[in-house]
DRENTI-261436 format. One record per atom (N, C-alpha, C): residue number from 1; x, y, z. Coordinates in Angstrom, 1 decimal. Each point is the difference from the previous one (the first is absolute). Layout:
N
NUM,X,Y,Z
...
# end
This chain:
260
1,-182.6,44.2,168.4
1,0.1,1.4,0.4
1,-1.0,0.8,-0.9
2,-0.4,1.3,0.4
2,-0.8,0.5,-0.3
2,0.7,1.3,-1.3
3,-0.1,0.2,-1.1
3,0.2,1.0,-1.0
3,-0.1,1.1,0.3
4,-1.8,0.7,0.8
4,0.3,1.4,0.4
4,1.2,0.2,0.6
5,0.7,1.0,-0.4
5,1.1,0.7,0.8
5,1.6,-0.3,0.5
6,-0.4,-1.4,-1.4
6,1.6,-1.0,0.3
6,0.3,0.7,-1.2
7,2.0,-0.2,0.3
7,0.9,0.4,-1.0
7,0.7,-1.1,-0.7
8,0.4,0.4,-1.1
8,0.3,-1.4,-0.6
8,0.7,0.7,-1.3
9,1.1,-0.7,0.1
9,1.6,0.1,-1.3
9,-0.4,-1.2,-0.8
10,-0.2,0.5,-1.3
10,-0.2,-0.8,-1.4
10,1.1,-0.3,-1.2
11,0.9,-0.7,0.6
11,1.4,-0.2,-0.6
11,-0.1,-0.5,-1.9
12,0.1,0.7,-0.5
12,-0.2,-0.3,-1.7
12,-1.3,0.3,-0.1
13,-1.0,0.9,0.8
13,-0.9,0.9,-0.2
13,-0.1,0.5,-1.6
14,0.8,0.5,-0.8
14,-0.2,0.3,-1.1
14,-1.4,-0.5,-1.0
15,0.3,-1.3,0.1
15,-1.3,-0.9,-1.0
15,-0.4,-1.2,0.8
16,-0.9,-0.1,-0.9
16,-0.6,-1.9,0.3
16,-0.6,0.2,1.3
17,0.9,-1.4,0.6
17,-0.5,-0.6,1.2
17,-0.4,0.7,1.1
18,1.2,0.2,-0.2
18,0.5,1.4,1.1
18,-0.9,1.6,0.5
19,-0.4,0.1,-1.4
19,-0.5,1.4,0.0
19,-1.2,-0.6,0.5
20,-0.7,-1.0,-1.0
20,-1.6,-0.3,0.6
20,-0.2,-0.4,1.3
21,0.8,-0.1,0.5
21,0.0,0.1,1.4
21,-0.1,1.0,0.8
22,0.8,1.2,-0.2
22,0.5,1.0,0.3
22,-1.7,1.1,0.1
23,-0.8,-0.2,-1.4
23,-0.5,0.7,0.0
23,-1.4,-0.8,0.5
24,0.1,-1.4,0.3
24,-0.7,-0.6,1.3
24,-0.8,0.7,1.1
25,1.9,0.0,0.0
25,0.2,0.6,1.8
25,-0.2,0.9,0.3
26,0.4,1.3,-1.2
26,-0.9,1.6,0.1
26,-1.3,0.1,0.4
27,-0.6,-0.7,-1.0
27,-1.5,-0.3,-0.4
27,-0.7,-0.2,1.9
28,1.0,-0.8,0.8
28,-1.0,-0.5,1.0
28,1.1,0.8,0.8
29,0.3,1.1,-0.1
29,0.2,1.2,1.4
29,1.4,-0.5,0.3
30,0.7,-0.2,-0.7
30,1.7,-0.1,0.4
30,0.8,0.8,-0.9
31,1.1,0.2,1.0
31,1.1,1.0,-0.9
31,0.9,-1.1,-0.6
32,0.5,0.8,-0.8
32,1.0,-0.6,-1.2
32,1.2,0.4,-0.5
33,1.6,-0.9,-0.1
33,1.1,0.8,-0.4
33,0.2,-1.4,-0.9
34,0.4,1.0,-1.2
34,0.3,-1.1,-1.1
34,1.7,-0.2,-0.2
35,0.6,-0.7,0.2
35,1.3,-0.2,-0.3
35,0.4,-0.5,-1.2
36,0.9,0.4,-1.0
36,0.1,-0.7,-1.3
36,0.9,0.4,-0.9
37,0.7,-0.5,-0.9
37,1.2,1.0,-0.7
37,-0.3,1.2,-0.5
38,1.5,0.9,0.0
38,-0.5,1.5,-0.2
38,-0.5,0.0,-1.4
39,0.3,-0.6,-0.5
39,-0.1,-0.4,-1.6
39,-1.8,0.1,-0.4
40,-0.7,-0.6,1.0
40,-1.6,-0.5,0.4
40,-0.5,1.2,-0.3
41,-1.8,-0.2,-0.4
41,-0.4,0.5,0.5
41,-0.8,0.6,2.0
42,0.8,-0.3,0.2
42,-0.4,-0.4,1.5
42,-0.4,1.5,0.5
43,0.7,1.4,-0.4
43,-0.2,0.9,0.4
43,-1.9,0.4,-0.3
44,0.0,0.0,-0.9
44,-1.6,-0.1,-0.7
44,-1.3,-1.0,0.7
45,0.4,-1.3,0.2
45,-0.7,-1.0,0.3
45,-0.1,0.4,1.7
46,1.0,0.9,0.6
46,0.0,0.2,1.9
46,-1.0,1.2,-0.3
47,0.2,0.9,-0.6
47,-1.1,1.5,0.0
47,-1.3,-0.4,0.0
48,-0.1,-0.9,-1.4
48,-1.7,-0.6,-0.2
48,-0.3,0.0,1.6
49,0.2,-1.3,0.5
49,0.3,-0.4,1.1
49,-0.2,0.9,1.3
50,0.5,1.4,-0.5
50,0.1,0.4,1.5
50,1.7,-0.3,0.8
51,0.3,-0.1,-0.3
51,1.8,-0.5,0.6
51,0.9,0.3,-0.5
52,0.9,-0.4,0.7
52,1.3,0.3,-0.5
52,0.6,-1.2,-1.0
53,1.4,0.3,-0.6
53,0.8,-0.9,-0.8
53,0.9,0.3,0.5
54,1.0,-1.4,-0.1
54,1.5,0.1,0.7
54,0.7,-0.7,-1.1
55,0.8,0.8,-0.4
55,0.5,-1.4,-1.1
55,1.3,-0.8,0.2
56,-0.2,-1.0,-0.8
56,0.9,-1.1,1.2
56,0.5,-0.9,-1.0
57,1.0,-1.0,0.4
57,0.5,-1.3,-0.8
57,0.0,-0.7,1.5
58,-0.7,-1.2,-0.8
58,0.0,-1.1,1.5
58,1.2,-0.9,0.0
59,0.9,0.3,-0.7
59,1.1,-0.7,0.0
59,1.6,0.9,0.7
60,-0.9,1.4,0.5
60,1.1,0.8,0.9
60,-0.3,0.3,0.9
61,-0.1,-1.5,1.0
61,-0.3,0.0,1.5
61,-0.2,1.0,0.7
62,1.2,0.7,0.0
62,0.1,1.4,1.1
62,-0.8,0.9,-0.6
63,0.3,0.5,-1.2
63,-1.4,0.5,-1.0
63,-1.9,0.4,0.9
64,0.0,-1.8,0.1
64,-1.3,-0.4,-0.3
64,-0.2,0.1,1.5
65,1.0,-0.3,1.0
65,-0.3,0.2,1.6
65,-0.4,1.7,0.3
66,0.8,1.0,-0.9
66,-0.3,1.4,0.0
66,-1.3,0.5,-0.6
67,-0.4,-0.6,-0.6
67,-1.1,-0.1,-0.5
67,-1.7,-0.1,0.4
68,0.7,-1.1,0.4
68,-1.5,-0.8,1.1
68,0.1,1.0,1.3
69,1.0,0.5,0.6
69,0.3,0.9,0.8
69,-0.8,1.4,-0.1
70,0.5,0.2,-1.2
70,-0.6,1.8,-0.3
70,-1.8,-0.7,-0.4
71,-0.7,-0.7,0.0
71,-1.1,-0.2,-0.6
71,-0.8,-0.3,1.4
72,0.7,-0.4,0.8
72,-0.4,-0.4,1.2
72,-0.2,1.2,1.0
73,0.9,1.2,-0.1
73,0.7,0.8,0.6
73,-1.3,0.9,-0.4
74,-0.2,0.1,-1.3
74,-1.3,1.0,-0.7
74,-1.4,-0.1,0.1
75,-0.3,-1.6,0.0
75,-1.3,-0.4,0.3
75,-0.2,0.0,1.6
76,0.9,0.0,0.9
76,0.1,-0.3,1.4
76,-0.4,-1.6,0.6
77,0.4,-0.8,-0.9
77,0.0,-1.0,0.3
77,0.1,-1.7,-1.3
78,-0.1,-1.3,0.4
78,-0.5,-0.7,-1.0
78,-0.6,-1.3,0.7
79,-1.3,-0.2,-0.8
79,-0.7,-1.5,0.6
79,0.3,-1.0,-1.2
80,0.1,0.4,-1.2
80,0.2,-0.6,-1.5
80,0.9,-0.1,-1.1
81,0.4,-0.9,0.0
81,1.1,0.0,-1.7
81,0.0,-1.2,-0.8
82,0.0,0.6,-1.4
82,-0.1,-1.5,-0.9
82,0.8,0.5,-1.0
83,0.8,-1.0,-0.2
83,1.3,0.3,-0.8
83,-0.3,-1.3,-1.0
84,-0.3,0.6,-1.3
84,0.0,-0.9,-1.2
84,0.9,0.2,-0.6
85,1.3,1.3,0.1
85,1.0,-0.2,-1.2
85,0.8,-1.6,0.4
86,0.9,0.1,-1.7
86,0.7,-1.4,-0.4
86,0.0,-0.2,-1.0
87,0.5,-0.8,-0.7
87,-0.4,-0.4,-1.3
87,1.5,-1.4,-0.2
88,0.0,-0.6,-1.0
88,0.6,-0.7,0.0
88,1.5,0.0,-1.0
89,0.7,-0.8,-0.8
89,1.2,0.2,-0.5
89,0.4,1.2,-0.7
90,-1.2,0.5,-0.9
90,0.4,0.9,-0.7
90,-0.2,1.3,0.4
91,-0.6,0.5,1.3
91,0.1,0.8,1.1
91,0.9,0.3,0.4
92,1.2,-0.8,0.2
92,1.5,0.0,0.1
92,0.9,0.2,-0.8
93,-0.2,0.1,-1.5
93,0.9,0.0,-1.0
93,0.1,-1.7,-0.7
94,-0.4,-0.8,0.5
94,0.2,-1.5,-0.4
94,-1.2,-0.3,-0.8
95,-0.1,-1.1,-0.7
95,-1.7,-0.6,-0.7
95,0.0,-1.3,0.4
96,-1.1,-0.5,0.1
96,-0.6,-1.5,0.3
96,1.3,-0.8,-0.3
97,0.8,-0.9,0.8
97,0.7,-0.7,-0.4
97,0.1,-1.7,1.2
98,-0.4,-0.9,-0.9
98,0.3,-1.6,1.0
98,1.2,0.1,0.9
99,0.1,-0.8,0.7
99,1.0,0.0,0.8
99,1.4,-0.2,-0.3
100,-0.3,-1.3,-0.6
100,1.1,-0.1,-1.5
100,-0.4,-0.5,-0.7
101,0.5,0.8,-1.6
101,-0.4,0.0,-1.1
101,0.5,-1.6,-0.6
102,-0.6,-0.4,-1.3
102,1.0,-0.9,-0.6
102,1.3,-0.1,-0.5
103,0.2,0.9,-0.2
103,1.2,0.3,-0.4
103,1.4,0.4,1.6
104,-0.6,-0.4,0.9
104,0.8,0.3,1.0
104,0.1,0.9,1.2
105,-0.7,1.4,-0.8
105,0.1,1.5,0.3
105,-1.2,0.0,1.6
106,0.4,0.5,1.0
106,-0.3,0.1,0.8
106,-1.0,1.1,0.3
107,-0.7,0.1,1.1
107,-0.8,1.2,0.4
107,0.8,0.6,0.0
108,0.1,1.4,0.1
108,0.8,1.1,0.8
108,-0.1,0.2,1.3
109,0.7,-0.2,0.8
109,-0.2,-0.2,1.8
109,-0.2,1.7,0.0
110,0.6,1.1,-0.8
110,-0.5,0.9,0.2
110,-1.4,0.7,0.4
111,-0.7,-0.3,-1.4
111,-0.9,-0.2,-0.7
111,-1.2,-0.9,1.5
112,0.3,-0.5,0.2
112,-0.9,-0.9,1.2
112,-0.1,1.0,1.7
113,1.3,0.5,0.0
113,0.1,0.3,1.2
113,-0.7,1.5,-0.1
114,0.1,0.8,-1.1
114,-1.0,1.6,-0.3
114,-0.9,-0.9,0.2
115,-0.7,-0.8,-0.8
115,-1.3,-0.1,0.0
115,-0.8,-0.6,1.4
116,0.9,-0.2,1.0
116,-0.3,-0.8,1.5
116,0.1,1.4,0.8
117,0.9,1.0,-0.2
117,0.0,1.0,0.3
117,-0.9,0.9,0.3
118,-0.6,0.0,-1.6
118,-1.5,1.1,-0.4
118,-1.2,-0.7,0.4
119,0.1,-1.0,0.4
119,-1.4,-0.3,0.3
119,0.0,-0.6,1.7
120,0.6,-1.1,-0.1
120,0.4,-0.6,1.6
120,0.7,1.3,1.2
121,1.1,0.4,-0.4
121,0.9,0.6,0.9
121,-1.0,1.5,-0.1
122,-0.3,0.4,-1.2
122,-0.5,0.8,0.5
122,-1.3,0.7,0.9
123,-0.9,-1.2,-0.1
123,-1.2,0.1,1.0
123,0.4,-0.2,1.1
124,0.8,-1.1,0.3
124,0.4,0.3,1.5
124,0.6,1.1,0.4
125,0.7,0.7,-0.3
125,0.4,1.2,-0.3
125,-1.4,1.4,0.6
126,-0.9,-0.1,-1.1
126,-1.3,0.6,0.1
126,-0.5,-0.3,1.6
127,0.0,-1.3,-0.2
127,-0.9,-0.7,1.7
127,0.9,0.5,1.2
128,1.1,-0.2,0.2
128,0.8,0.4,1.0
128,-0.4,1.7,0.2
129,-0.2,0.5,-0.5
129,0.5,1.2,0.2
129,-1.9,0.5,0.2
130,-0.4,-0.9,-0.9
130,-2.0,0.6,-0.1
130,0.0,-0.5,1.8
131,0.9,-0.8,0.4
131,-0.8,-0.6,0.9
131,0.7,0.7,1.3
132,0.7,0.1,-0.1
132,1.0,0.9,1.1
132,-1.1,1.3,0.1
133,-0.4,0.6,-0.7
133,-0.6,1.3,0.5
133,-1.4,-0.7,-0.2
134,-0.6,-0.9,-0.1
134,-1.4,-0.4,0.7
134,0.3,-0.3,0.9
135,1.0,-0.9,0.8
135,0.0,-0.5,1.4
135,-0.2,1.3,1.1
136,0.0,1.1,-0.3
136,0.0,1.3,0.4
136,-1.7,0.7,0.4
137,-0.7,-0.7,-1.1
137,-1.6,0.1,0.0
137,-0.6,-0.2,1.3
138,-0.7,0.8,0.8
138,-1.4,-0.9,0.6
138,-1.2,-1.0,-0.5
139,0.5,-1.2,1.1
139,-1.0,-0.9,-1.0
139,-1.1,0.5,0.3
140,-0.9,-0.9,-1.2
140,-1.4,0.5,-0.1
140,-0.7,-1.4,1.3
141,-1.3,0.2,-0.2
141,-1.0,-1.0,1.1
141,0.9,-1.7,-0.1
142,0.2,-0.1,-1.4
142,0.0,-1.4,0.0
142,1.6,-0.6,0.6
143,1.1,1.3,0.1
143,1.2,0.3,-0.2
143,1.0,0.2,-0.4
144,-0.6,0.0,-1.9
144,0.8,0.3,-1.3
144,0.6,1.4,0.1
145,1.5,-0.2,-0.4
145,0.2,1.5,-0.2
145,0.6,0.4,-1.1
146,0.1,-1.2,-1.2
146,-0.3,0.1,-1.4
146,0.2,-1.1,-0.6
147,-0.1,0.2,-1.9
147,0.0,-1.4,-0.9
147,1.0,0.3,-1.1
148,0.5,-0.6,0.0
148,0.9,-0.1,-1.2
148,-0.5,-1.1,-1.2
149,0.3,0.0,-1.0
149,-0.2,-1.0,-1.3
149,0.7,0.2,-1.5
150,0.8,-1.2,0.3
150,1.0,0.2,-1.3
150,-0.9,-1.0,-1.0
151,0.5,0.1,-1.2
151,-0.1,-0.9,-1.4
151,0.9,-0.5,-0.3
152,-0.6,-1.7,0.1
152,0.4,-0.7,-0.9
152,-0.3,-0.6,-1.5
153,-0.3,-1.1,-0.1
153,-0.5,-0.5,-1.1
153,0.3,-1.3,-0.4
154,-0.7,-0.8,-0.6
154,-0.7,-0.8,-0.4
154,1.2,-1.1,-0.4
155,1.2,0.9,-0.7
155,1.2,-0.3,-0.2
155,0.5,-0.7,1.0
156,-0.3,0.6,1.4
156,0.9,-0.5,1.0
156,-0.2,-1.4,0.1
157,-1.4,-0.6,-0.8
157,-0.4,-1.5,0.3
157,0.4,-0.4,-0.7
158,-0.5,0.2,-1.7
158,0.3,-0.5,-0.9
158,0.7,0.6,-1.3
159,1.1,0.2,0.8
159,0.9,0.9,-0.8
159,0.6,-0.8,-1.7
160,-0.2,1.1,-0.7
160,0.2,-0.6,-1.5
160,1.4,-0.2,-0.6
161,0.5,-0.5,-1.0
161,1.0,-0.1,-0.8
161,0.6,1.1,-0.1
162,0.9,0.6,0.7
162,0.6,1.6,-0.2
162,0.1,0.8,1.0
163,-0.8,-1.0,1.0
163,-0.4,1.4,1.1
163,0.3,-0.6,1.6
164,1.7,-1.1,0.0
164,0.3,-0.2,1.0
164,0.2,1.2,1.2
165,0.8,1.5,-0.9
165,0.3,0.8,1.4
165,-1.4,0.5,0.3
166,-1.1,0.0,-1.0
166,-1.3,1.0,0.7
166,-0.7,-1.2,0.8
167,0.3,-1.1,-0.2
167,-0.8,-1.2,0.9
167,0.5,0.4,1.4
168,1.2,-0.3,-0.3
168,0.8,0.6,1.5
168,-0.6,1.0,0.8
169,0.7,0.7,-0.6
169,-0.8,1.6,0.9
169,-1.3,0.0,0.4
170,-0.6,-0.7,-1.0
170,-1.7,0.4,0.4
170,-0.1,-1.4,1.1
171,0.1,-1.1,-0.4
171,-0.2,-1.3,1.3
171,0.5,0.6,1.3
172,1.4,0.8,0.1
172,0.8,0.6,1.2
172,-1.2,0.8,0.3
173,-0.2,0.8,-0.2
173,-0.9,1.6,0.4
173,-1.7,-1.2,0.6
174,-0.5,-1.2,-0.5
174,-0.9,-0.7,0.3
174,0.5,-0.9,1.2
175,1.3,-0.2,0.1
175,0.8,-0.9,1.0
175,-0.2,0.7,1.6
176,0.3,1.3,-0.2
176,0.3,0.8,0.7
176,-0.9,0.6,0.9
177,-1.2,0.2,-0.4
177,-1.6,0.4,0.4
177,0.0,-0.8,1.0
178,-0.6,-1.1,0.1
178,-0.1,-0.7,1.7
178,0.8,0.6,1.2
179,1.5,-0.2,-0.3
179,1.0,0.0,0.2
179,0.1,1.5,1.2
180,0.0,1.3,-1.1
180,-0.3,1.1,0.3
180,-1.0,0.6,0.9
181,-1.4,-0.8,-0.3
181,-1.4,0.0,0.7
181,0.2,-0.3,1.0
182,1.4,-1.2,0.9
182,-0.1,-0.4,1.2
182,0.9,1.1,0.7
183,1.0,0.3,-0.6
183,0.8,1.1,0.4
183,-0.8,1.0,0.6
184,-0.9,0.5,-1.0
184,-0.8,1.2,0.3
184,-1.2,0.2,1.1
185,-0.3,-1.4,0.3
185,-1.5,0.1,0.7
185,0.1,0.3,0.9
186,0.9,0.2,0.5
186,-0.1,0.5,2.1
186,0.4,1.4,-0.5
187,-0.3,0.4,-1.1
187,0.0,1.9,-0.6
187,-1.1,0.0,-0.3
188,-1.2,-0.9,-0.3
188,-0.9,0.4,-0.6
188,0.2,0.5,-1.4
189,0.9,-0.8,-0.5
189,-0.1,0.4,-1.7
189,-0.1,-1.1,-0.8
190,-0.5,0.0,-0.7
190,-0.5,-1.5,-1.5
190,0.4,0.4,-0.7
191,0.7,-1.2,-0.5
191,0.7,-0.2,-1.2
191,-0.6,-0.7,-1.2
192,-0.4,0.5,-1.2
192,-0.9,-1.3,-1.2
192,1.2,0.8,-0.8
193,-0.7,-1.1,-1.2
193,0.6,-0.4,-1.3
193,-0.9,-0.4,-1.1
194,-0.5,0.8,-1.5
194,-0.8,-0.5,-0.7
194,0.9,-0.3,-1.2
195,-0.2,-1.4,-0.4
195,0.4,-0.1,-1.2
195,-0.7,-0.2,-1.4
196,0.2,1.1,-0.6
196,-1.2,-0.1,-1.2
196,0.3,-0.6,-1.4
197,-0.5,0.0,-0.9
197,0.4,-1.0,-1.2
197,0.1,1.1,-0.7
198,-0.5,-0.1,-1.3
198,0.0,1.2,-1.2
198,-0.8,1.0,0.5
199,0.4,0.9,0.1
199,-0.8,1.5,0.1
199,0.2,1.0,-1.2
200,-0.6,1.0,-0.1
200,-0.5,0.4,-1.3
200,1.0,1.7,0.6
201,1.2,-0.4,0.1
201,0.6,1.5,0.8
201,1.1,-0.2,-0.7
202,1.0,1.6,0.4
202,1.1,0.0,-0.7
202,0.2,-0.4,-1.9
203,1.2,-0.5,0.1
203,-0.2,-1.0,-1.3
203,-0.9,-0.6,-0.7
204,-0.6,-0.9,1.1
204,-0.5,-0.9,-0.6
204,-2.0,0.6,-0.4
205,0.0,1.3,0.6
205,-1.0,0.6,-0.2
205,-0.2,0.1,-1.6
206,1.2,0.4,-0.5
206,-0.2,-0.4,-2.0
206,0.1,-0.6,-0.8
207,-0.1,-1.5,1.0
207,-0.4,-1.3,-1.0
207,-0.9,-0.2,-0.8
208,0.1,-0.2,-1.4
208,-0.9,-0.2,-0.6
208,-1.1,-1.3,0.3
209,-1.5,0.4,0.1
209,-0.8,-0.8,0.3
209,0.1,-1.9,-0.7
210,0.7,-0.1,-0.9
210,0.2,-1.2,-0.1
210,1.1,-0.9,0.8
211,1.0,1.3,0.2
211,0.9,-0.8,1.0
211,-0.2,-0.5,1.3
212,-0.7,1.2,0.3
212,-0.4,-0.1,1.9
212,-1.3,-1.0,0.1
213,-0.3,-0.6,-1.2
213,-1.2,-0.9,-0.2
213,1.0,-1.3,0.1
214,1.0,-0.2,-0.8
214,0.6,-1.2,-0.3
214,1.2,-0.2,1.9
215,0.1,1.3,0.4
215,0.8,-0.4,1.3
215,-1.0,-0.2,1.4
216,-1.2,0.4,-0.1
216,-0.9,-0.7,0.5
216,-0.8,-0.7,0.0
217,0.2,-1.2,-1.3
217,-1.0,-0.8,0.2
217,0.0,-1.3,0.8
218,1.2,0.0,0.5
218,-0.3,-1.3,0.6
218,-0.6,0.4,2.0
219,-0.6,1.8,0.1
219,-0.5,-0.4,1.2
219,-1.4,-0.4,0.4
220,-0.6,-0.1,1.1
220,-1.4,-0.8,0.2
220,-1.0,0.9,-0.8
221,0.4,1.4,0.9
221,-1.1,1.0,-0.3
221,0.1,1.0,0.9
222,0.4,1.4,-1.0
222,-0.2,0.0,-1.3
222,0.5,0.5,-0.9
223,0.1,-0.5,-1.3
223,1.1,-0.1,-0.5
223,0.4,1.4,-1.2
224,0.9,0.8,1.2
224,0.3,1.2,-0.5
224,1.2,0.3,1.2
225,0.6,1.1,-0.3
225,0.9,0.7,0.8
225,-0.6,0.6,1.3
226,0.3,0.5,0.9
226,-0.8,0.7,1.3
226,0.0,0.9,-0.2
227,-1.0,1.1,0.5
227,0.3,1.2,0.0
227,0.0,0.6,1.1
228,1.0,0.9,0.6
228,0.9,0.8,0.3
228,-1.1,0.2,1.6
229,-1.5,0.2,0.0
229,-0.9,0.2,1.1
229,0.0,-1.4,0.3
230,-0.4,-1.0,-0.5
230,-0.1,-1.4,0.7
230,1.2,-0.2,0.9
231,1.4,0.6,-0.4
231,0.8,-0.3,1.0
231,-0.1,0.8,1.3
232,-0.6,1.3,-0.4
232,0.0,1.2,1.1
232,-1.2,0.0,0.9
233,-1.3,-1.3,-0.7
233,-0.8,-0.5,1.2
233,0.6,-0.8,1.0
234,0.7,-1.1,-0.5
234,0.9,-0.7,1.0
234,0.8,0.9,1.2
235,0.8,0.9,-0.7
235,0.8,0.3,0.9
235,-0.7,0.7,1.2
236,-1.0,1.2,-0.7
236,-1.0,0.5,1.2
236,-0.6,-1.0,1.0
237,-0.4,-1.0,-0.4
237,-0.4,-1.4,0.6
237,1.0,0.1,1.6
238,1.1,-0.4,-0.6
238,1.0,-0.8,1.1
238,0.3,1.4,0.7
239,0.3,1.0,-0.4
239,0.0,1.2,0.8
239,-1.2,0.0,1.5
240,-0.9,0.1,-0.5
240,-1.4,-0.1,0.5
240,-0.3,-1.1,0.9
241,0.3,-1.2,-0.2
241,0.1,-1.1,0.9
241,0.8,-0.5,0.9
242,0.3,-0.1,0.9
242,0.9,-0.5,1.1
242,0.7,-1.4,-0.1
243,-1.3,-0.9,-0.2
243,0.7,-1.1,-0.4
243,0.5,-0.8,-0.8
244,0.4,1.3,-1.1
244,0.5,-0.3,-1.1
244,2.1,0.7,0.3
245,0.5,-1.5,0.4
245,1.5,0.3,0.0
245,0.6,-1.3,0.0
246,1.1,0.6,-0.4
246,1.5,-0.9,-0.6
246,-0.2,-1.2,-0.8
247,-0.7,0.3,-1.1
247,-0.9,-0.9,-0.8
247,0.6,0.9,-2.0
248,0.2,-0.8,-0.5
248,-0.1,0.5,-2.0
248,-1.5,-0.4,-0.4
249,-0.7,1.3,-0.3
249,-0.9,-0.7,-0.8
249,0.3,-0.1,-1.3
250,-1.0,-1.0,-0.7
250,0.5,0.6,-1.3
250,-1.3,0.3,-1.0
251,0.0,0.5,-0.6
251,-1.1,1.0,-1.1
251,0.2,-0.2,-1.0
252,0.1,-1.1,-0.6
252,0.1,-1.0,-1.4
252,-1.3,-0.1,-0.9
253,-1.0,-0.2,0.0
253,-1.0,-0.8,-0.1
253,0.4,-1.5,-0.8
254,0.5,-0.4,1.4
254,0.5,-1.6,0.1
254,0.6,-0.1,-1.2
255,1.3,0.3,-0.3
255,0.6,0.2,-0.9
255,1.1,-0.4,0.3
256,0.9,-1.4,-0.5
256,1.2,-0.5,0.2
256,1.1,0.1,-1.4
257,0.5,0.3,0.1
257,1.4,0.9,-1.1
257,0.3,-1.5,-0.3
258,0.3,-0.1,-1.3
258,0.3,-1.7,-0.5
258,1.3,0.4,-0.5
259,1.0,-1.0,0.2
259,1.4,0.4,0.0
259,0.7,1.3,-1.4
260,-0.8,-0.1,-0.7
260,0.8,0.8,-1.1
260,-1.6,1.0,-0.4
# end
């Protein structure tokens, strides 16, 4: 699809991934609604922009359907959404914990099922609802009448010592992409999925340079964290292309997570 003149909802818009995308998509003649907790900067990051802010938790369904609604309702339409929020146990209240410990002590089933919640349940969540008011679109020449793209990650393959419920979530939300892409095609809507490795966002944006040296070195190249644009070339990419659907990329630089 083409950017002049397309609308597009930036779910966790605030920072990173998200935003460098966002202001991608400005950049080449598209409007923009940032969605993100009220807590966010998000109101600031939509003005730069040109847009509005809606503020939202993706884990209050009805919430986040009213939401995508009023952004849809404002812009007068949507061809675009990429929803990077998530995060893993301690997002939830919980910290990295094995499945079972030595001592006996189990996961918290709680603890697994938020974190399948915030990430899995919630994008579909996002997609259903992004996609319900694109199926409404006139297609364009080729017959797209928009693109969705969630995040996964790297985890979902080679998920580490601690990080069975975010493996989960993230492999589901990668499971799911094909799946959804077949659903959607007699709508003319694409479904992707990128999974990135270390990115230099959020938290992990204030790693000290020796750390984020020592947690990337075992990738091909190159060996550093990503930054925040490299992911937001990709995504413009798959937007832009048609034959890019129901497919995870991933944006590693060939970088396989070694169990611990």
């Amino acid at each position: 699809m083409e950017i002049q003149g397309s609308k597009a909802i930036f779910v966790g818009g605030d920072s990173g991934m998200c935003r460098a995308t966002a202001e991608r998509f400005k950049q080449g003649g598209g409007e923009v609604a940032i969605l993100d907790l009220e807590a966010s900067n998000g109101a600031e990051i939509a003005e730069s922009l040109g847009g509005k802010f809606y503020p939202c938790n993706v884990m209050d369904y009805a919430n986040m359907d009213q939401m995508i609604a009023d952004a849809v309702g404002d812009m007068g339409g949507l061809h675009f959404v990429l929803n990077t929020a998530g995060g893993g146990n301690r997002s939830v209240g919980g910290t990295a914990q094995r499945t079972v410990k030595k001592d006996g002590t189990r996961h918290p089933t709680d603890i697994f099922s938020k974190v399948v919640a915030l990430n899995l349940v919630a994008s579909f969540n996002i997609n259903t609802a992004a996609a319900q008011h694109m199926s409404t679109n006139t297609p364009n020449k080729d017959g797209e009448r928009g693109v969705m793209i969630n995040t996964s990650s790297i985890a979902a393959f080679e998920g580490q010592i601690g990080q069975v419920a975010y493996s989960a979530a993230k492999g589901g939300i990668s499971a799911m992409t094909l799946t959804m892409a077949r659903d959607l095609g007699n709508l003319g809507i694409r479904c992707m999925t990128i999974a990135p490795s270390l990115f230099a966002t959020g938290l992990t944006a204030g790693i000290p340079v020796e750390s984020s040296d020592n947690m990337t070195k075992d990738a091909a190249f190159p060996h550093r964290m990503g930054n925040p644009d490299e992911f937001a070339i990709m995504a413009i990419a798959i937007f832009e292309s048609a034959m890019m659907n129901g497919s995870t990329l991933r944006v590693d630089a060939g970088q396989r997570f070694a169990p611990r």
